[in-house]
C-alpha positions in Angstrom: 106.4 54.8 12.3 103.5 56.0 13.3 104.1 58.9 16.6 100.2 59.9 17.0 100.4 56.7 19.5 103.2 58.6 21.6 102.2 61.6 21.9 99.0 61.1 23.8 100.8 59.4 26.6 103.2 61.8 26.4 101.4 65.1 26.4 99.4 63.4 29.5 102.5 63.1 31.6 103.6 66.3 30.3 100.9 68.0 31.7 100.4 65.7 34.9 104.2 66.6 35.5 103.1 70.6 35.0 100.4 70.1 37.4 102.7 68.5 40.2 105.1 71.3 39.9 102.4 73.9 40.2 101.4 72.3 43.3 104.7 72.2 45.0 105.4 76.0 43.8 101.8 76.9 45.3 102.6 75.1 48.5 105.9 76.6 48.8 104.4 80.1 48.5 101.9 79.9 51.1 103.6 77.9 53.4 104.8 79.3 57.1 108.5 80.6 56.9 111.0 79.2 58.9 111.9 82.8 59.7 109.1 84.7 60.7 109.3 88.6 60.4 109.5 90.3 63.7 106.8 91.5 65.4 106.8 94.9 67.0 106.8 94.6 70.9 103.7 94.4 72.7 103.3 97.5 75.2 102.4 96.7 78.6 99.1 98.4 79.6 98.7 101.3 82.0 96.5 99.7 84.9 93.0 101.0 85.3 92.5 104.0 87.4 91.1 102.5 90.8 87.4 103.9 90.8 86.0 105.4 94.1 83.8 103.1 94.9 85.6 100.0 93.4 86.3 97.3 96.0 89.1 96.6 97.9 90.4 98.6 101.4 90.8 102.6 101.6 94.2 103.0 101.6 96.0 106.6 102.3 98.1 108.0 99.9 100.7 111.5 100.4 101.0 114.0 97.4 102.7 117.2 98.2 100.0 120.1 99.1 99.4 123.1 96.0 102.3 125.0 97.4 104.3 122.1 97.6 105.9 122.5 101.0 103.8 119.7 103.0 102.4 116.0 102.8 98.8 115.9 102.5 96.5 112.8 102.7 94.0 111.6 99.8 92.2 108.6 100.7 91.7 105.5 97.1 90.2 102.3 97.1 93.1 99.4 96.4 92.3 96.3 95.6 93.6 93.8 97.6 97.0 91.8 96.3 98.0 87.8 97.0 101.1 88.7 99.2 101.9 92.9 100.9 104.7 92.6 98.8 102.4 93.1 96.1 100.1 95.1 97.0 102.4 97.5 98.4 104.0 98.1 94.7 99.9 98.4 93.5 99.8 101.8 96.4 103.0 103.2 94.8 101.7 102.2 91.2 98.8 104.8 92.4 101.1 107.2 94.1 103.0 107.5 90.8 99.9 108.1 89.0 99.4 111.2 90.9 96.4 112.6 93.2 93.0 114.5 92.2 93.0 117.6 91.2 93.6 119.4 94.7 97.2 118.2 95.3 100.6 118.0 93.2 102.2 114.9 92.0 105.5 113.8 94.3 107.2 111.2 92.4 108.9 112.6 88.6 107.0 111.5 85.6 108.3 108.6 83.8 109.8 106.7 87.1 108.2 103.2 88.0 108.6 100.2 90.7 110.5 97.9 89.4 110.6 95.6 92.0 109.6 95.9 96.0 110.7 93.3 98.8 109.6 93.6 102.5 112.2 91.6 105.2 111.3 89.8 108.1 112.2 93.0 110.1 110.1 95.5 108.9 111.9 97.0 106.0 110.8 97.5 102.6 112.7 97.8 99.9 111.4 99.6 96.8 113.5 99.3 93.5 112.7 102.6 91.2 113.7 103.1 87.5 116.3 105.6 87.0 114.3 108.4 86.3 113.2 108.5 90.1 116.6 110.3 89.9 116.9 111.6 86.1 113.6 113.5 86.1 113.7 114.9 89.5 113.0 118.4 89.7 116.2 118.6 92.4 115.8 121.0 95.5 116.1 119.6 99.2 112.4 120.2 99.6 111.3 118.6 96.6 113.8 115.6 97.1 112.1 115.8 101.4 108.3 115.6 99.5 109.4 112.7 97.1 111.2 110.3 99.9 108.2 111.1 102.6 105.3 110.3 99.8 107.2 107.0 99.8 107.8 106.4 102.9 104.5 108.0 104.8 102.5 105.7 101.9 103.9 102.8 102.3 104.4 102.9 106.3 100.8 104.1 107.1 99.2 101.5 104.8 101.2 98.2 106.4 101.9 97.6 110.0 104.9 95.2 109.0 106.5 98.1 107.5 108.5 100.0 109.6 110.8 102.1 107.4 112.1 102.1 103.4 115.1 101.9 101.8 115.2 103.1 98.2 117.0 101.8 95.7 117.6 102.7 91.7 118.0 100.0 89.2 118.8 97.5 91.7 121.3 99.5 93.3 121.8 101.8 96.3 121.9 105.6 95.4 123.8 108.4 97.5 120.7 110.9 96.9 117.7 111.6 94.9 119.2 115.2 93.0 122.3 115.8 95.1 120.6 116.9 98.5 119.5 114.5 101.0 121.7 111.1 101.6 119.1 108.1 100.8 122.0 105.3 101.9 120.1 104.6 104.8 116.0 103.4 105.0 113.6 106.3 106.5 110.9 106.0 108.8 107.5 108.1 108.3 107.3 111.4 109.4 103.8 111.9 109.6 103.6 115.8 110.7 105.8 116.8 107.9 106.5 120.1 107.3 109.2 121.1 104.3 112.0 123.6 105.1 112.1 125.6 102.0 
């Protein structure tokens, strides 16, 4: 019997078989996974310092004066939001960033807006993160210059708002660093002078 016949054939198949399997393994290697590996979390950007000149409205803001024992005005440029709501949290995203170089910083580094409401009666209600509280330098003056940059902000920018309540994490808070009770919203105090 003569197997020269056979083994053409077979060697073909053979190697069309090879071929076939080297294309499923290939595919199987550079297809997507089912699982994908995790990707690190994207970090939110900073917003852009508000230029000068920039459009928008002047808006005044209240950092605490180089001795720190008074309010003091510094005048920005604020773009203007869709609702007050919104861009009443864009004036406290500046008051957070701090002043120029003439005045001190009121509200402790790290804390943030999460959330701001106004109601129909003239009160606005500005959720911080918790380190409104946990980095606070404490003292009843410093806690009196953090809660009337708020307030004195906030009130002298929009008519409808006629006093703030503040709030931590969603919640109400008994006081900023154990000194003044914040249970209740404050109106501005405009000629403020700190009791040291």
């Amino acid at each position: 019997m003569d197997f020269r016949g056979w083994l053409r054939p077979a060697a073909l198949g053979a190697g069309g078989l090879a071929l076939v399997g080297l294309g499923l393994l290939l595919g199987r290697l550079t297809a997507p996974s089912s699982t994908a590996p995790a990707l690190p979390p994207l970090a939110v950007p900073a917003p852009a310092p508000l230029s000068p000149g920039g459009t928008g409205r002047t808006v005044r803001l209240f950092f605490a004066d180089p001795e720190t024992t008074a309010l003091r005005e510094e005048s920005r440029q604020l773009p203007q939001g869709v609702t007050p709501a919104e861009e009443a949290k864009r004036l406290l995203d500046e008051l957070i960033r701090g002043p120029g170089e003439a005045l001190a910083p009121t509200i402790p580094e790290g804390a943030r807006v999460r959330q701001l409401y106004i109601d129909g009666e003239g009160t606005a209600y500005v959720d911080f993160t918790r380190e409104l509280q946990t980095n606070h330098a404490g003292g009843t003056a410093g806690e009196i210059l953090t809660i009337y940059s708020i307030v004195d902000t906030l009130a002298s920018n929009f008519e409808q708002i006629k006093r703030v309540q503040l709030l931590v994490e969603g919640a109400q808070i008994t006081t900023l660093a154990g000194h003044i009770d914040v249970r209740h919203p404050f109106t501005p105090r405009y000629t403020f002078e700190s009791t040291r």
